[in-house]
N, C-alpha and C positions, 0 to 999 in steps of 0.2 A: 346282567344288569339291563335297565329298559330305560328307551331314549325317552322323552318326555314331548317331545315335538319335530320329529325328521322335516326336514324342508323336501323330501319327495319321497312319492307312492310307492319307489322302487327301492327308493334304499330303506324305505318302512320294510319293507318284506325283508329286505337282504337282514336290517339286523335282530329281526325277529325271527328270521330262521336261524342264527347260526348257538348253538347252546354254548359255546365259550364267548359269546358276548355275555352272559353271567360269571365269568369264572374270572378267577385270580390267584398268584399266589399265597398260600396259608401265611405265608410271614407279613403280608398289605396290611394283615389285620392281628397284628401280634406286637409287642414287645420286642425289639430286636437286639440280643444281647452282643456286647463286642467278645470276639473269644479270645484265649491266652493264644491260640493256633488255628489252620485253618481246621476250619469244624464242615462234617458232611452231615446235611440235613435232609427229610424226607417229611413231607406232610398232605392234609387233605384241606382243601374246601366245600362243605357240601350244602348247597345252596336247597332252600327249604321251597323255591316260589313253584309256579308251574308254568310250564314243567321243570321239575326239578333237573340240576346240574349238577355233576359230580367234577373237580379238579383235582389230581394227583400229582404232586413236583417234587424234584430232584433238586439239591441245592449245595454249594458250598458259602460257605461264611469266613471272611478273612477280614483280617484286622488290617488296618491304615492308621499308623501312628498309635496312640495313646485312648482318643476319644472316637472314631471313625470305624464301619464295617463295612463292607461290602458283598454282597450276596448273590451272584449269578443263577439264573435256577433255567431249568426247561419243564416241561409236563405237559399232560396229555386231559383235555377237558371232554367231558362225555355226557349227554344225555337228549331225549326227542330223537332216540334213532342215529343220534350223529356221534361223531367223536375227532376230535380238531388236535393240532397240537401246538403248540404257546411259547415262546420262551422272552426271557428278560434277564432283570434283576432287581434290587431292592437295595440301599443304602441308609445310615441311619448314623447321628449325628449327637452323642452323649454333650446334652448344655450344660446340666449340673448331678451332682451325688453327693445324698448326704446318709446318715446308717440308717435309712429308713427307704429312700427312695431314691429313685433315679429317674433324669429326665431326657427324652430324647426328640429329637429334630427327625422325622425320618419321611423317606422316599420312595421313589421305584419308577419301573416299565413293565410292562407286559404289551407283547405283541402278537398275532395272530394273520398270518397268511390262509384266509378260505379262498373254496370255489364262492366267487363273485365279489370278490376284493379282502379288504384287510383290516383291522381293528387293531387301535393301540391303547391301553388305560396308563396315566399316570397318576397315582394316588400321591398326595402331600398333606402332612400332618404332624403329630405328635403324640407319642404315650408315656406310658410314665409307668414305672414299676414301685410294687410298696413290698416291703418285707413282712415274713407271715411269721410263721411258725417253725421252728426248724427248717428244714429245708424248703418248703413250701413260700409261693412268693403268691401276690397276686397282678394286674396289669390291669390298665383303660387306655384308650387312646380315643382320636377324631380324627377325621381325615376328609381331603375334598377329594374327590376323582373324577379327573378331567380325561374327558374318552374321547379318540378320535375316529371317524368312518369315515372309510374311503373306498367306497363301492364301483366297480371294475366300467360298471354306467350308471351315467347320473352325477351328483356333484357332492362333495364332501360336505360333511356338518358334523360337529361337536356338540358336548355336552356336557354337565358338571352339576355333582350331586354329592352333598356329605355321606359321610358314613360312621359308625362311633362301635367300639366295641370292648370287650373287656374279657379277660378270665383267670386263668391259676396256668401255676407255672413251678416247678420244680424242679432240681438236679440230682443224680443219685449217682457217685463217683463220675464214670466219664461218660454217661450220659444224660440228657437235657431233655424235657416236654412241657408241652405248653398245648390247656385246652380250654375254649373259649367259643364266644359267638360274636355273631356280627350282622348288626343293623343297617343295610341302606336304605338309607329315604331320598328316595326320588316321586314321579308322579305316583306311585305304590309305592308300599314300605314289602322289603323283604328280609327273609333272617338266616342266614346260612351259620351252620358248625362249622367251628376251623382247628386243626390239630396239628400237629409237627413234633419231631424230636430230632434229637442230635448227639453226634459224637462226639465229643468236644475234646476227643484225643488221637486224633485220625492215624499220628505219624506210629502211636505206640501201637495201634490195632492193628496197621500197616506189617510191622514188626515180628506183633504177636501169630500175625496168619504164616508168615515168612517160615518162623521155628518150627511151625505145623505142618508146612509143607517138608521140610527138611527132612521131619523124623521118618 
């Protein structure tokens, strides 16, 4: 992601060096489903600008009450030579469901300790899922994301840029994916692919590896 006006030279450089100032969790820009259990998930961000960004994260997904999920993830952001590593989470807030669609409130952090200080992005938004065709669903959302730098010299400054994005989405027994893109417009527009999947039956698969090992 790229700042639109740093209030100094040095933290210009600092977050135009570091290539996880482009990166995010794949779920920032997804659909964020509540699960019956917690769910482990794994997906990509790959950001199209240049130079191109690559993010890879690790997640679990737990439910909170009825309407509520919560998502911790960590990963590893790579591209320009560098490779950083990130970690947060994501939460997401079910307002209404009807047999067609679903709507959600949702959230997050991402954080970043580099050489030369630290980057934080909070995205706030909403998506909405529509029902497709058999198991096939599809997804939109928006979102603002508010980024903070805090560079190791020199003085911190923020930023805040929408972003919109949209794709398909599927289940096939006990596991979930979801593949889609994603728009930010800030002073450029850029367009990053986002993918993920999920297990959405951790404890049985847990189980299953168990009897595997036994025999």
């Amino acid at each position: 992601m790229r700042m639109r006006t740093p209030l100094l030279a040095g933290a210009l450089c600092f977050a135009y060096a570091t290539p996880a100032f482009a990166c995010n969790f794949y779920f920032a820009s997804t659909f964020m489903r509540i699960p019956a259990r917690p769910s482990f998930g794994a997906g990509v961000e790959a950001n199209l600008a240049d130079p191109a960004t690559f993010a890879i994260s690790g997640d679990v997904a737990m439910r909170l009450g009825n309407n509520m999920v919560v998502q911790p993830a960590i990963g590893i952001c790579t591209g320009d030579d560098d490779t950083d590593p990130f970690f947060g989470a994501g939460v997401a807030y079910k307002l209404t469901q009807s047999g067609t669609m679903t709507l959600n409130v949702q959230s997050g952090i991402s954080y970043f300790s580099l050489d030369g200080g630290s980057i934080m992005t909070i995205p706030i938004g909403a998506a909405a899922s529509f029902a497709g065709s058999g198991s096939m669903g599809f997804y939109a959302g928006a979102s603002l994301w508010w980024t903070q730098v805090d560079p190791d010299v020199g003085e911190s400054f923020s930023d805040s840029d929408p972003v919109l994005f949209g794709g398909i989405q599927s289940r096939s027994g006990s596991l979930g994916w979801s593949l889609g893109g994603q728009l930010y417009m800030g002073e450029g527009t850029e367009f990053a692919l986002v993918a993920g999947s999920s297990m959405n039956s951790g404890a049985s698969a847990r189980r299953h590896i168990g009897q595997l090992l036994r025999k």
